[in-house]
C-alpha positions, 0 to 999 in steps of 0.5 A, spaced: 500 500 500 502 506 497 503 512 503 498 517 502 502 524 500 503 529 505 501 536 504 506 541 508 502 542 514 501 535 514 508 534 515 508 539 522 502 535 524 505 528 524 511 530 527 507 534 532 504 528 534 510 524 534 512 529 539 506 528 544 502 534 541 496 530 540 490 536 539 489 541 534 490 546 540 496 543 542 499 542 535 497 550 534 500 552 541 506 548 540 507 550 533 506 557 535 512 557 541 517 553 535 516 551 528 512 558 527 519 562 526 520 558 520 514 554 517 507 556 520 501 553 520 493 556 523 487 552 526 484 553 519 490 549 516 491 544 521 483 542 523 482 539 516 488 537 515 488 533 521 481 530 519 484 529 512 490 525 515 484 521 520 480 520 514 488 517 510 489 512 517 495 516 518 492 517 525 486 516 529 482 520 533 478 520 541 474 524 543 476 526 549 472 532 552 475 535 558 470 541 563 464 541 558 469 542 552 469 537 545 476 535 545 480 530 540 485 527 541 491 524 536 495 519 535 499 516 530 498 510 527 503 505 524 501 508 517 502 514 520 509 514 523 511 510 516 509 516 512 513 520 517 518 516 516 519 515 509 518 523 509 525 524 514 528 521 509 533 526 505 531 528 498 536 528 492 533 534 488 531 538 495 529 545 493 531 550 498 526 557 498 525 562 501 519 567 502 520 573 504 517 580 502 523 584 504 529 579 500 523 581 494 523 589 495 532 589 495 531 584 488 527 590 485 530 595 489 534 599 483 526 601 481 527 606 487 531 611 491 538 609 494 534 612 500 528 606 499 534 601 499 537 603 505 530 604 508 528 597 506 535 594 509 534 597 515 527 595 515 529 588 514 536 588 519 530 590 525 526 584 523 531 580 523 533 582 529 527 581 533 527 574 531 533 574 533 532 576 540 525 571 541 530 565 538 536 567 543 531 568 548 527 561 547 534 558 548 535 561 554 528 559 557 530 552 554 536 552 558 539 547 554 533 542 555 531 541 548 531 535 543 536 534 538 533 536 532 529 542 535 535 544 538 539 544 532 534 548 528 533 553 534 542 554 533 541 554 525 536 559 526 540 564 531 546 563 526 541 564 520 538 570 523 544 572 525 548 573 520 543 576 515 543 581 521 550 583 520 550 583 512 544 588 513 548 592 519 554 591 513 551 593 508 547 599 511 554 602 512 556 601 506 550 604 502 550 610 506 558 611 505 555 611 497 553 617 494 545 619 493 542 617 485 540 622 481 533 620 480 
């Protein structure tokens, strides 16, 4: 039997399980505190693709109610944790891609001013350091009591915001040492 595809919320969803987050409440609030830096899922994502998964026989689903509430509860099924098995898997043709607004303002940036430019990469070294200062910060709450792989992933996100961060503070300068366009 073939494994169902995963979508890429489906691919949160297994892990979170996998990890212990067993309601879509947990899942959310969970992917708000880690995943969220770098790969995002809303309740309007995660409630249909956890019935998409049950209804798939990657995961099943108890109802739970607690203090009056309707509450499911998840759980992997052997399918399920096959299919996030064989999706751990590297990829030989992995494709890296990004989406940020900012890295496509700079790309067109030579259709503005010189002015906007700096602007825009001020902006983006600010944002960039605010996500900095919320990752060094859940690395401090951590304590150094995080699993390996959410551990390693909030080290590659500190460097990589970290860096991105000193080439926008490096080249700010170096654009506002240059002479303003002339129109």
């Amino acid at each position: 039997m073939s494994t169902p595809a995963l979508t890429p919320t489906g691919r949160v969803i297994l892990g979170m399980i996998a990890l212990g987050r067993q309601t879509g409440y947990d899942i959310k609030q969970f992917v708000d505190k880690s995943t969220r830096h770098f790969w995002a899922a809303s309740y309007g994502q995660i409630y249909p693709e956890l019935r998409r998964l049950e209804d798939a026989g990657l995961i099943t689903g108890q109802s739970e109610p607690t203090g009056g509430r309707a509450r499911t509860v998840y759980e992997l099924t052997d399918a399920g944790r096959a299919a996030l098995g064989d999706w751990l898997e590297p990829e030989p043709d992995a494709i890296f891609e990004v989406r940020d607004e900012s890295m496509l303002k700079l790309f067109f940036s030579d259709l503005g001013t010189s002015e906007q430019r700096i602007r825009n990469i001020r902006a983006m070294r600010e944002a960039h350091e605010q996500t900095l200062a919320q990752l060094c910060s859940l690395e401090a709450k951590s304590e150094g009591h995080l699993h390996e792989g959410p551990g390693l992933t909030l080290e590659l996100g500190i460097g990589l915001h970290r860096g991105i961060v000193e080439w926008c503070a490096a080249t700010e300068r170096r654009l506002a040492e240059e002479p303003p366009d002339a129109g």
